[in-house]
C-alpha positions in Angstrom: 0.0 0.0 0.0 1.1 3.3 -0.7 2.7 6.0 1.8 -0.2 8.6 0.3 -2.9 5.7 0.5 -1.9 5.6 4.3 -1.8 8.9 4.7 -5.2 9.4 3.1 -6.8 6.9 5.0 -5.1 8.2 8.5 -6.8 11.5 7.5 -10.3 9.8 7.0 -10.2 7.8 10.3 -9.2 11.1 12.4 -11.4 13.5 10.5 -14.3 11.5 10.8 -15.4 12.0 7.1 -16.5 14.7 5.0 -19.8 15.7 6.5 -18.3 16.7 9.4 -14.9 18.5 8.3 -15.6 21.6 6.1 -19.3 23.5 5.3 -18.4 24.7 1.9 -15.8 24.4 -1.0 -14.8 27.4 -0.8 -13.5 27.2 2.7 -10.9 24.1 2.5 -7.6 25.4 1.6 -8.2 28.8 3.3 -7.8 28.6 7.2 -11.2 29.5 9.5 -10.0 32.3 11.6 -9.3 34.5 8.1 -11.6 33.0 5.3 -15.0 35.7 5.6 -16.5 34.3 2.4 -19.2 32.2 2.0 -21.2 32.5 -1.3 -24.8 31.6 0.0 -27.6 29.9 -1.5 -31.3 31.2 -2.4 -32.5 29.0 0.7 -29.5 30.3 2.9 -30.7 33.5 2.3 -34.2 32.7 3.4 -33.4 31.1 5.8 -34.2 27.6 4.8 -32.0 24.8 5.5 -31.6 22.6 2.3 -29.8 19.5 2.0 -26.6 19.7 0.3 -25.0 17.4 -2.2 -22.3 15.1 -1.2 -19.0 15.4 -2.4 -17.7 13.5 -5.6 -14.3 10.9 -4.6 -12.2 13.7 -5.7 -13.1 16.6 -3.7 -14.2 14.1 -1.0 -10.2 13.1 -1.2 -9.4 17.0 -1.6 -11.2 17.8 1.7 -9.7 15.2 3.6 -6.0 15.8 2.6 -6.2 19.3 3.4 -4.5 19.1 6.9 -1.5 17.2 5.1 -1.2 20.2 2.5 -1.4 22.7 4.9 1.3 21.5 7.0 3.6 20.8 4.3 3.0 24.3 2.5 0.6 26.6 5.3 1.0 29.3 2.4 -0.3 27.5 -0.4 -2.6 29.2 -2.4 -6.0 27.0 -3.5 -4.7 26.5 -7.4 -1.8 25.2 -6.0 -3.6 22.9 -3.5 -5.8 21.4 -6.3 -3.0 21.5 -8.8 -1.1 19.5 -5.6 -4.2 17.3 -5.1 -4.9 16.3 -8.5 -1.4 15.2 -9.1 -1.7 12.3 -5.8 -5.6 11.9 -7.0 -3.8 10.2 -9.8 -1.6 7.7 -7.6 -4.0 6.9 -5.3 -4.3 3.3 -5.5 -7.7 1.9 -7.5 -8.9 0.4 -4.1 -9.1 2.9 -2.4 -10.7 4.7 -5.5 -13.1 2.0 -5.9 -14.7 1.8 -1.9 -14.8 5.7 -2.5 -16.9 5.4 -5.5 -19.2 3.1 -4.2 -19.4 5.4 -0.6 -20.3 8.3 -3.1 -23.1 6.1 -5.0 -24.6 5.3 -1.2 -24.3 8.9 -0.4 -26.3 9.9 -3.5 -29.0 7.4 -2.3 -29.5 8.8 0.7 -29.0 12.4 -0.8 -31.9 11.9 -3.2 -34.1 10.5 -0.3 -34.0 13.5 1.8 -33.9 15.8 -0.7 -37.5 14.4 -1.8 -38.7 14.7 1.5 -37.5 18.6 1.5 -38.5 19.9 -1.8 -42.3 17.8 -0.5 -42.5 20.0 3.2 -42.3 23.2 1.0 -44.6 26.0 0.9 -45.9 27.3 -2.3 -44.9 30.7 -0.6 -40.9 29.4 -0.1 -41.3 27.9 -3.5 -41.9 31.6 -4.7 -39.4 33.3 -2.6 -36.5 30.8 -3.2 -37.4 31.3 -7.6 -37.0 35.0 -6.7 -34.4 35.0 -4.7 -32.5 32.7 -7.5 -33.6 35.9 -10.5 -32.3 38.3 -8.2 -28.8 36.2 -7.7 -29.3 35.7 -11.8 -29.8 39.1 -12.2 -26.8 40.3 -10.1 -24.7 37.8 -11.2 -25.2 39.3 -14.9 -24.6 42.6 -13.4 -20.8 42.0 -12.4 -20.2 39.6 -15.1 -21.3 42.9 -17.3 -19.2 45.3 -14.8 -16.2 42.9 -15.1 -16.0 43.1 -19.0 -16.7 46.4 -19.4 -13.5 47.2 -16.9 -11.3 44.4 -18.7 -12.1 45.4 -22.3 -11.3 49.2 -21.4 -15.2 50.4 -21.2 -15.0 54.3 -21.2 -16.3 56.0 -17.8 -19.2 58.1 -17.9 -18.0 61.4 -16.9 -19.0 63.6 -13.8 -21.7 65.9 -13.7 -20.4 70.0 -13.2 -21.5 69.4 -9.6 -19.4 66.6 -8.9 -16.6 68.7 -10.4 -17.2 71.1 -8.1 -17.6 68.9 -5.3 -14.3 67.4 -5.9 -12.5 70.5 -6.6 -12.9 72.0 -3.3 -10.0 71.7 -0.9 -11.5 70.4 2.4 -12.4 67.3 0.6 -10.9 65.0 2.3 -11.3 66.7 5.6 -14.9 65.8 6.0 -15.7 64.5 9.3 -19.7 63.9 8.7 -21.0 62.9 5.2 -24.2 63.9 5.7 -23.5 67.7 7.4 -20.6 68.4 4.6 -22.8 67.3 1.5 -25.4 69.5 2.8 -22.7 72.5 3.4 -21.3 71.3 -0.4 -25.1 72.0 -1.4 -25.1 75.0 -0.2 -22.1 76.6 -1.3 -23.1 75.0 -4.7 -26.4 77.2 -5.1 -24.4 80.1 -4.0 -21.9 79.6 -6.6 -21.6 82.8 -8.7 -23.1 82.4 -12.0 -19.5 82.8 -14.2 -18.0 80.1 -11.9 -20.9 77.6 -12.4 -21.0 78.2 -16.2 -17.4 77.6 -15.7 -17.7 73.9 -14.4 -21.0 72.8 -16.8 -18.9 74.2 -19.3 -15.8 71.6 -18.4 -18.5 68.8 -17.8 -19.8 68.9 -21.3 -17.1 69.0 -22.7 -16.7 65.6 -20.8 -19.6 64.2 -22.1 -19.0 65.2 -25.9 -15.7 63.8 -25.4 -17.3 60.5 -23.5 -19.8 59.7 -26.2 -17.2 60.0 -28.9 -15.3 57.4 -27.1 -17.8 55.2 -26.1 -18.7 55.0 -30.1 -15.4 54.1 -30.7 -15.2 51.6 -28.0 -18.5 50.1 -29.4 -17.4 49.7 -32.8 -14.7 47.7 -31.5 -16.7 45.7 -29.8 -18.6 44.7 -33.0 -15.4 44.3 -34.6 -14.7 41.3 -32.2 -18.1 39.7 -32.0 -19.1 41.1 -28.2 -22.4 43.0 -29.1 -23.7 42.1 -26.0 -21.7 44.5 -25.2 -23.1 47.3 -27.0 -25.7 49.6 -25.9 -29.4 48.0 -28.1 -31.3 51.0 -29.8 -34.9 50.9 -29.8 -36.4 51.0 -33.3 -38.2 53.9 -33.7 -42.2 53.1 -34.5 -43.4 54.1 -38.2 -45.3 56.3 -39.0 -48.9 55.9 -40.2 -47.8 57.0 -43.6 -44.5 54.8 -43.6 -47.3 51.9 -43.0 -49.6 52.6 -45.6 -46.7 53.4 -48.5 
């Protein structure tokens, strides 16, 4: 038997198995007392306690080696760790493979059993907050997928408004001490501005925006160029006319 086989199993029999050792995925190479981050489901959020999935053999095999990796590399990033992990998946003996497989397949059993039982003792009314819940995750999901592109592919920013030029311009900027009592002074001031001063600023921020829109045409022919026109701002079609529809 192999020194990794032992090693495996020494982990298994201490650790207890993986139901016990680690709550998410996210959490196994990255120490308790400084991972924060916990990406939670629909029912998490409702508070609804759904039964999770069991671990395939390999993650089941990742979860368990963890201490080992940790104390031969307690800096290791989590690439590395599965990059580490895959590599002694691969000479773990078929044995061992094999009673894990056939742990997962009773796992899945059971899994399917209980998970019947929850999705019966639901509510229409969870039912309908857990779909909406999901859209909204959907939704937001799309959101910083979008965000994330637009920053990578070199999206132009939208300018700021001659207020927020102002705003920014003024030297106790970053000596606020309240938010809410210096935007109201900022306000103020603002509405007090003299006339040429103000002209001055909405002057600079359209400029901005001329500039803005120039770029942001450019950027989205690009775009078109490369095949992302998700990417590009849709134009609504404008409606014909009643003469246009009887030409």
């Amino acid at each position: 038997m192999s020194s990794l086989t032992n090693i495996y199993r020494l982990s298994s029999n201490l650790l207890g198995g993986y139901k016990s050792i680690f709550q998410g995925r996210s959490s196994w190479f990255c120490p308790p007392q400084t991972c924060t981050y916990a990406k939670k489901s629909a029912e998490e959020r409702l508070g609804i306690e759904k039964p999770k999935r069991p671990l395939t053999p390999f993650f089941k095999f990742m979860a368990q080696m963890r201490p080992a990796i940790l104390a031969k590399n307690p800096s290791i990033t989590s690439k590395e760790a599965v990059a580490w992990t895959s590599k002694h998946w691969q000479q773990l003996d078929s044995e061992t493979k094999t009673q894990m497989t056939k742990e997962y397949e009773k796992d899945i059993e059971d899994y399917k059993k209980i998970r019947d039982l929850y999705q019966a003792s639901l509510t229409e009314e969870q039912k309908e907050d857990i779909k909406r819940v999901k859209e909204e995750m959907a939704a937001a999901k799309e959101k910083r997928k979008l965000k994330a592109d637009y920053k990578d592919l070199g999206r132009p920013k939208k300018p700021m408004s001659s207020y927020i030029l102002y705003m920014t311009s003024r030297k106790d900027v970053n000596k606020k001490k309240d938010l809410k009592s210096y935007q109201e002074t900022v306000k103020a001031d603002w509405l007090s501005l003299p006339e040429n001063e103000r002209k001055k600023l909405e002057k600079q921020a359209q400029d901005l925006m001329e500039k803005y829109k120039k770029d942001l045409k450019a950027w989205e022919i690009k775009m078109i160029s490369i095949g992302r026109m998700d990417l590009v701002r849709q134009k609504v079609p404008r409606k014909k006319t009643k003469a246009v529809e009887n030409e």
